[in-house]
C-alpha positions in Angstrom: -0.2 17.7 -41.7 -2.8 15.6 -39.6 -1.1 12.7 -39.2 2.0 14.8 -38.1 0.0 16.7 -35.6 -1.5 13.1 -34.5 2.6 11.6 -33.7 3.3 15.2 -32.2 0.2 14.8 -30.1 1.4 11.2 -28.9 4.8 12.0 -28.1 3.7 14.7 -25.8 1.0 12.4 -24.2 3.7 9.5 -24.0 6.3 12.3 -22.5 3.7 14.1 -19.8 2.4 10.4 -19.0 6.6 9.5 -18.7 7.6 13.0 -16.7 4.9 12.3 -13.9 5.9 8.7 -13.0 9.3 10.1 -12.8 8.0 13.1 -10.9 6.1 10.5 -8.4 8.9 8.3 -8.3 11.8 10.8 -7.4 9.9 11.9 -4.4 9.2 8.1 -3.3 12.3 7.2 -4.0 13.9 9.3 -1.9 11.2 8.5 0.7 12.2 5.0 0.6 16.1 5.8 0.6 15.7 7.6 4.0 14.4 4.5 6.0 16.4 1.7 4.1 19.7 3.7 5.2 18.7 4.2 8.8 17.0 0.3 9.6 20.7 -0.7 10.4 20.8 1.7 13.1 17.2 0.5 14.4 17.9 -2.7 14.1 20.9 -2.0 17.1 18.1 0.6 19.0 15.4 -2.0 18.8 14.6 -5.4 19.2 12.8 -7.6 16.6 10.4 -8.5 19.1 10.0 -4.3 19.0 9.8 -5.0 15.5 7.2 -7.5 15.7 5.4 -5.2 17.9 5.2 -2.8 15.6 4.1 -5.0 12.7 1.5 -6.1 14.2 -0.1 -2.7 15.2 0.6 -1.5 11.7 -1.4 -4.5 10.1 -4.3 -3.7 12.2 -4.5 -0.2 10.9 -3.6 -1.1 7.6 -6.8 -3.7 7.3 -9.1 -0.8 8.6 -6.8 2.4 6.2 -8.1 0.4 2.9 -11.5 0.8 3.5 -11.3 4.2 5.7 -13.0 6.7 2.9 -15.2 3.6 1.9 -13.0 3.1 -1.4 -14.6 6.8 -3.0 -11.0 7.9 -3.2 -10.6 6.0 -6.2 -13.5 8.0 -7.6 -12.7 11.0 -7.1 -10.8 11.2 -10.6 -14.7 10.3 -12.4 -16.4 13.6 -11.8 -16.3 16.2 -14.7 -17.5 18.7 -12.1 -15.5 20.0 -9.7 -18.0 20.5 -7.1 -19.3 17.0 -7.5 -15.3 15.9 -6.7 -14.9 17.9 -3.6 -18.4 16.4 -1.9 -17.2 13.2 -3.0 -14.1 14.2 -1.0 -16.0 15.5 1.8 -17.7 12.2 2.0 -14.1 10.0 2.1 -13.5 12.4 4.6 -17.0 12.0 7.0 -17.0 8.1 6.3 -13.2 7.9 7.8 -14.0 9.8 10.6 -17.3 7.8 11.6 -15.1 4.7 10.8 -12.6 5.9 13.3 -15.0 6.6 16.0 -16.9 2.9 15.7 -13.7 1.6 15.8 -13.1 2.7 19.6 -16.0 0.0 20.5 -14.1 -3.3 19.3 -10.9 -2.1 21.0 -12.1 -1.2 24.3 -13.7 -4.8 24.1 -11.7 -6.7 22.5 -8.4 -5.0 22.3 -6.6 -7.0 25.4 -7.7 -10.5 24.3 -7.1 -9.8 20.6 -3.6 -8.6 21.6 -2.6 -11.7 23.9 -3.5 -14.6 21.5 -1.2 -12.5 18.8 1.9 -13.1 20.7 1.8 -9.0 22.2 0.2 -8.4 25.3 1.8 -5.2 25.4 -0.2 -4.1 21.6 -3.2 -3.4 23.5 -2.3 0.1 25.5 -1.4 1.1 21.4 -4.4 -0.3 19.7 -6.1 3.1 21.5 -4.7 5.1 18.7 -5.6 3.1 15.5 -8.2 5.8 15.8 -5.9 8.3 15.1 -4.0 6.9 12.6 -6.9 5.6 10.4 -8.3 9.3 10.4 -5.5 10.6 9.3 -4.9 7.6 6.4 -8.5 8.5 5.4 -7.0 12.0 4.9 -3.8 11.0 3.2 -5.7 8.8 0.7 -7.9 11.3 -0.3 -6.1 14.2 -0.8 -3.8 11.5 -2.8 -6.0 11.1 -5.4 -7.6 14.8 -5.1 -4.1 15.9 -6.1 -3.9 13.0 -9.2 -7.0 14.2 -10.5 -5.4 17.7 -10.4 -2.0 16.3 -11.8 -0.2 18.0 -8.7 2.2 14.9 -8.8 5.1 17.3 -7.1 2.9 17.8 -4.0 2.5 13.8 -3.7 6.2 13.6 -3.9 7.1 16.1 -1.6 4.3 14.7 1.0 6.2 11.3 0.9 9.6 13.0 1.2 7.7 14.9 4.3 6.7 11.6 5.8 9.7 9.7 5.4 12.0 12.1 6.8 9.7 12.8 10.1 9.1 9.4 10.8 12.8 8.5 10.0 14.1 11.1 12.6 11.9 10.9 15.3 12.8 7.0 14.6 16.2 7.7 15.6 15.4 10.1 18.7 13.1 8.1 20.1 15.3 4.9 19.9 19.1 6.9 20.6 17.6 9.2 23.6 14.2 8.1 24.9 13.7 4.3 24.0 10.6 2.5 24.8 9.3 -0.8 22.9 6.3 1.3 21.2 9.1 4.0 19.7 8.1 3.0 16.1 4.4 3.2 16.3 4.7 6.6 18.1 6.9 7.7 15.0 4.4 6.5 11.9 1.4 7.9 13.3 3.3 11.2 14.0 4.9 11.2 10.0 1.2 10.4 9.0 -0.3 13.4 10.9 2.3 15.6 9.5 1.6 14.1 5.9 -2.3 14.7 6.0 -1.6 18.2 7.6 0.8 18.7 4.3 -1.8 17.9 1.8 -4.7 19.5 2.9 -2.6 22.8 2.9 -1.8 22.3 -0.1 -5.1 21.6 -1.6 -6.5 25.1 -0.7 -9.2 23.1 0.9 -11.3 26.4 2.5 -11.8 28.1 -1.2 -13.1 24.8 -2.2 -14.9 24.1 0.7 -18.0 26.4 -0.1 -19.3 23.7 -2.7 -20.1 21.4 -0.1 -23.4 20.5 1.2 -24.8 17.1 3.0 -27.2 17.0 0.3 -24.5 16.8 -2.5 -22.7 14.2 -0.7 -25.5 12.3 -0.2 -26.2 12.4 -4.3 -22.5 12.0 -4.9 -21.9 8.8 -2.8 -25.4 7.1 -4.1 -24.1 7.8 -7.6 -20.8 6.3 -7.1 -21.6 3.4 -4.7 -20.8 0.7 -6.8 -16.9 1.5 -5.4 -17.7 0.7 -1.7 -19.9 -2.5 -2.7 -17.4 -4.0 -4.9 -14.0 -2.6 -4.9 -14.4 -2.0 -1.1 -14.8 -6.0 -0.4 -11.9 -6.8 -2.9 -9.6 -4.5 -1.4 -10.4 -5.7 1.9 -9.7 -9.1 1.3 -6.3 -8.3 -0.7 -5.3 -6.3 2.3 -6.3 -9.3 4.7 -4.5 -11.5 2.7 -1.4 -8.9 3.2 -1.3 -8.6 7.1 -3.4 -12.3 8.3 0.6 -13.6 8.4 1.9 -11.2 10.6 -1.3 -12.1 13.0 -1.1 -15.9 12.2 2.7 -16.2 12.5 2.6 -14.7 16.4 -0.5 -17.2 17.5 1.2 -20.2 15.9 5.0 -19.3 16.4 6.5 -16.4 18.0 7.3 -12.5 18.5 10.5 -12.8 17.2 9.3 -14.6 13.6 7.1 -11.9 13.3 9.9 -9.2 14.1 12.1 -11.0 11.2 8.9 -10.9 8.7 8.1 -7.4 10.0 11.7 -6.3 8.8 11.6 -7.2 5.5 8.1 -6.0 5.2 9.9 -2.5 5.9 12.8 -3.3 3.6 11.2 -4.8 1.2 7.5 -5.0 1.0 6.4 -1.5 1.6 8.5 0.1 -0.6 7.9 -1.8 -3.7 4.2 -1.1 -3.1 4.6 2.1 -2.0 6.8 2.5 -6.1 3.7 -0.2 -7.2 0.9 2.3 -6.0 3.6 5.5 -7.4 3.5 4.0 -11.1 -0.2 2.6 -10.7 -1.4 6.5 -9.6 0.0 7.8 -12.8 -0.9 4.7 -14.8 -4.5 5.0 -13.6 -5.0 8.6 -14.5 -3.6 8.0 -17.8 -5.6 4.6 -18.4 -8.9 6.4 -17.6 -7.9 9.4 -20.2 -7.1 6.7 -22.9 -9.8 4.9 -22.1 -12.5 7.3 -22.8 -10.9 8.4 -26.3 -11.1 4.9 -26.9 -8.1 3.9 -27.4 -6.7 0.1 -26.5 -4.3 0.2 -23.2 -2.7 -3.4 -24.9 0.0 -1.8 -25.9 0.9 0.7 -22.9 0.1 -2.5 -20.5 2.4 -5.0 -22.8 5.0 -2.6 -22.6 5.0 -1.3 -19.0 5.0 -5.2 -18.1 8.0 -6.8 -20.4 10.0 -4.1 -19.4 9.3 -4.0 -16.0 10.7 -8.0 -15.8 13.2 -7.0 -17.6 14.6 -4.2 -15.3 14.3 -6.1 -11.7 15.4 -9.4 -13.2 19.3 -8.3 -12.2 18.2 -7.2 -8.6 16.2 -10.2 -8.5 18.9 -12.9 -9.1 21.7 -10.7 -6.6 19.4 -11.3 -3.9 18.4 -14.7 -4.5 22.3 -15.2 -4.3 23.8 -12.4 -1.9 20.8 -11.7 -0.1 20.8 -14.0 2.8 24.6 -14.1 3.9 25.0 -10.2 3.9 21.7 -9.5 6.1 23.5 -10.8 9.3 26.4 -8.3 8.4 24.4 -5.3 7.7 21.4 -5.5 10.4 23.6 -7.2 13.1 23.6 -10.6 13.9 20.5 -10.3 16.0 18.8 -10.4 12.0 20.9 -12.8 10.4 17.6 -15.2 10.2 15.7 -12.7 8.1 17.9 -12.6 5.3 17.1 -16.3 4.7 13.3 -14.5 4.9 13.8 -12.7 2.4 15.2 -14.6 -0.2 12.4 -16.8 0.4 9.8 -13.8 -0.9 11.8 -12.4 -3.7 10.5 -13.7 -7.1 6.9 -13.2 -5.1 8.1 -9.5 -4.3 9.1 -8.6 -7.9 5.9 -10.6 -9.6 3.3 -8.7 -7.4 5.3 -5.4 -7.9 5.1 -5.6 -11.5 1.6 -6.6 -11.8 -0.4 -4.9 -8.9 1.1 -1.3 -10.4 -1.0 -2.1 -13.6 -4.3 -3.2 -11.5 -6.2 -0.6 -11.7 -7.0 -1.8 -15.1 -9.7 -3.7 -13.2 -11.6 -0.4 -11.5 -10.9 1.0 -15.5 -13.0 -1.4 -17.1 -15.3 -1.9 -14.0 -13.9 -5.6 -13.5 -14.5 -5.9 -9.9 -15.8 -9.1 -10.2 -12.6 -10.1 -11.4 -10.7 -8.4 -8.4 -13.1 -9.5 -6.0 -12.4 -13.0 -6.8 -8.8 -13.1 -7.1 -8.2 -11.5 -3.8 -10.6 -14.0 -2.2 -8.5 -16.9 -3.6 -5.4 -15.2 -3.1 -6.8 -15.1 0.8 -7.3 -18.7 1.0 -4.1 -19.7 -0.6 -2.5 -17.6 1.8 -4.4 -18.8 5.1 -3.9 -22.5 3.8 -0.2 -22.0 3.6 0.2 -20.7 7.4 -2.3 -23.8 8.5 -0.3 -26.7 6.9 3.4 -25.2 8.0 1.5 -24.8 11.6 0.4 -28.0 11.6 4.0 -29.2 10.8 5.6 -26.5 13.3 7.6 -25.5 10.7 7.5 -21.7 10.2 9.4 -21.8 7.1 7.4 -24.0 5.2 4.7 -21.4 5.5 6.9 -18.8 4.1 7.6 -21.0 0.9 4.3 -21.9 0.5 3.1 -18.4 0.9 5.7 -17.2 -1.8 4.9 -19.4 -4.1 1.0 -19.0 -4.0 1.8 -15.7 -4.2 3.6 -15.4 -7.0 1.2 -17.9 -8.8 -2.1 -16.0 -8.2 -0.6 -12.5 -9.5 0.7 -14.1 -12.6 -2.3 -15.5 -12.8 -3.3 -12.2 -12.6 -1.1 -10.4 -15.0 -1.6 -13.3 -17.8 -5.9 -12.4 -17.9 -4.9 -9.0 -18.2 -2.9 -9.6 -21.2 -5.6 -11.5 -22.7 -8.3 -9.4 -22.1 -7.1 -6.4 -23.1 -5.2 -8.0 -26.5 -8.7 -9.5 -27.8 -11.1 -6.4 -26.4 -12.0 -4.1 -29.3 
């Protein structure tokens, strides 16, 4: 009777563990769907050095939205106590607002030179609201996790749906009746503000809020500070390694390179992390549970990754061979260049997609060290691979390069996580 009860209880595990990835990944799914349909459109309301524009500003915030609650996000799924999670939260919170705040100082400063050796002089009236935008990211990330530790994994998908809608039609407004080259950064920040207003709400955040005091916080973020030391650096240098090209491609080249890159970013890169950090939410709740029954996560790891390979190895090879002549077609001729981007980042997108979902093995078994030092040679490889196509003036040699570092560090990656977790007891 035991050992039945024991399969019951894993098929119900494996099922609730299945239903919320599929809850998470309906809402992002359609979240993604809503901006793939309408870039054709924008690509005729806006030009790629709009594009560009916009790339650029959004890598500046993303560098700073990584580290914007000081990485205690991630921890908020730890506490046992519930009042020890909401200071925690409160702290994420106070740390992203100070963060915020500082950040006015470097861009009154240094916000018009920054923006002229980038390729966008223009960048510089924007960079006044990176404020804004990493406040409410700090909010967002936050009240992300708050809600995994809760299991609310409907409200997650019903906040992306929120912010991919908003930002999608006020997209299309801005460009159809009121156009002006900053129309896309006025459109994320204002689907972000509407996301982090979404959350909170739903988080009933003023009956919770009578458990916080500056004193708990205080406790809270010295007991959890290993997060901010180590995982904060890591995360920092993966996301540098993310945005440096968009940076490095407009000093050494042009706007228009970086409107093409910024593009398939849009198409391509944000939305397979955005389904990356879907799956990995999920995946991390469940690894943490597992972990402290004590059970091994070589199996659930193993599985999640063979299949994964196996599912995007059609889409894979039909962009590798369709991808580049039908850009041109569908994004107007303007764009026919970054189809040939694209194919050039493919096998990198589908490698890092498949393995970065499973990372948070790392922060599971306190492996920072480990992350730390793959993003800082990730970082490198990627900075090396701009230099020597700059050097040659070739802008495409970069891109190669960058792929296939890429793809060699996170399989790198993938293949110690295999190992470790195969031969740990």
């Amino acid at each position: 009777m035991a050992k039945k009860e024991s399969k019951f209880n894993k098929l119900i595990n494996r099922y609730d563990f299945l239903k919320n990835v599929m809850v998470l990944l309906s809402g992002s799914s359609i979240a993604l769907l809503i901006p793939f349909l309408i870039t054709p459109i924008l690509t005729r309301f806006f030009t790629p050095e709009n594009f560009g524009l916009w790339g650029t500003y959004s890598a500046v915030v993303g560098i700073f939205a990584v580290i914007a609650c000081g990485r205690y996000e991630l921890a908020l799924l730890l506490p046992k106590e519930e009042k020890k999670a909401m200071n925690m939260y409160a702290g994420a919170l106070l740390i992203s607002l100070l963060l915020s705040i500082f950040l006015l100082i470097p861009i009154y400063f240094f916000g018009k030179s920054f923006s002229e050796k980038v390729g966008f002089p223009d960048l510089s009236n924007w960079l006044y609201i990176v404020p804004i935008a990493l406040f409410t990211n700090g909010i967002i990330q936050a009240s992300n996790y708050w809600h995994n530790r809760n299991k609310k994994f409907n409200v997650l998908s019903v906040g992306r749906i929120i912010q991919s809608s908003s930002t999608a039609s006020s997209n299309l407004a801005i460009g159809k009746f009121t156009y002006f080259p900053g129309g896309l950064i006025v459109s994320t920040v204002l689907g972000q503000i509407l996301l982090s207003i979404f959350y909170v709400v739903r988080m009933r955040i003023f009956s919770l809020w009578r458990y916080v005091s500056m004193a708990e916080i205080k406790s809270v973020l010295k007991e959890y500070r290993e997060f901010p030391v180590k995982s904060g650096a890591g995360i920092f240098l993966n996301i540098l390694k993310e945005q440096i090209p968009i940076f490095l491609l407009g000093y050494y080249f042009d706007a228009v390179v970086v409107g093409f890159y910024t593009l398939i970013i849009r198409l391509f890169g944000v939305p397979l992390t955005l389904l990356a950090g879907s799956i990995g939410q999920v995946y991390y709740q469940k690894a943490v549970e597992m972990n402290n029954a004590g059970k091994s996560l070589f199996r659930m790891y193993s599985k999640t990754t063979l299949r994964m390979l196996a599912f995007l190895a059609l889409p894979v090879a039909a962009v590798m061979i369709w991808g580049g002549s039908i850009f041109g077609f569908v994004f107007g001729q303007e764009w026919a260049e970054a189809g040939q981007i694209l194919v050039i980042f493919t096998i990198y997108y589908a490698i890092r997609f498949v393995i970065s979902s499973q990372s948070s093995l790392l922060l599971v078994f306190k492996k920072l060290g480990i992350e730390l030092a793959f993003n800082s040679i990730a970082l490198v490889l990627q900075l090396g691979s701009l230099i020597i196509g700059a050097l040659q003036n070739d802008y495409y040699l970069s891109l190669y390069l960058m792929s296939i570092t890429g793809s060699v560090i996170y399989a790198m990656l993938g293949i110690y996580l295999w190992v470790y977790l195969k031969t740990r007891k």
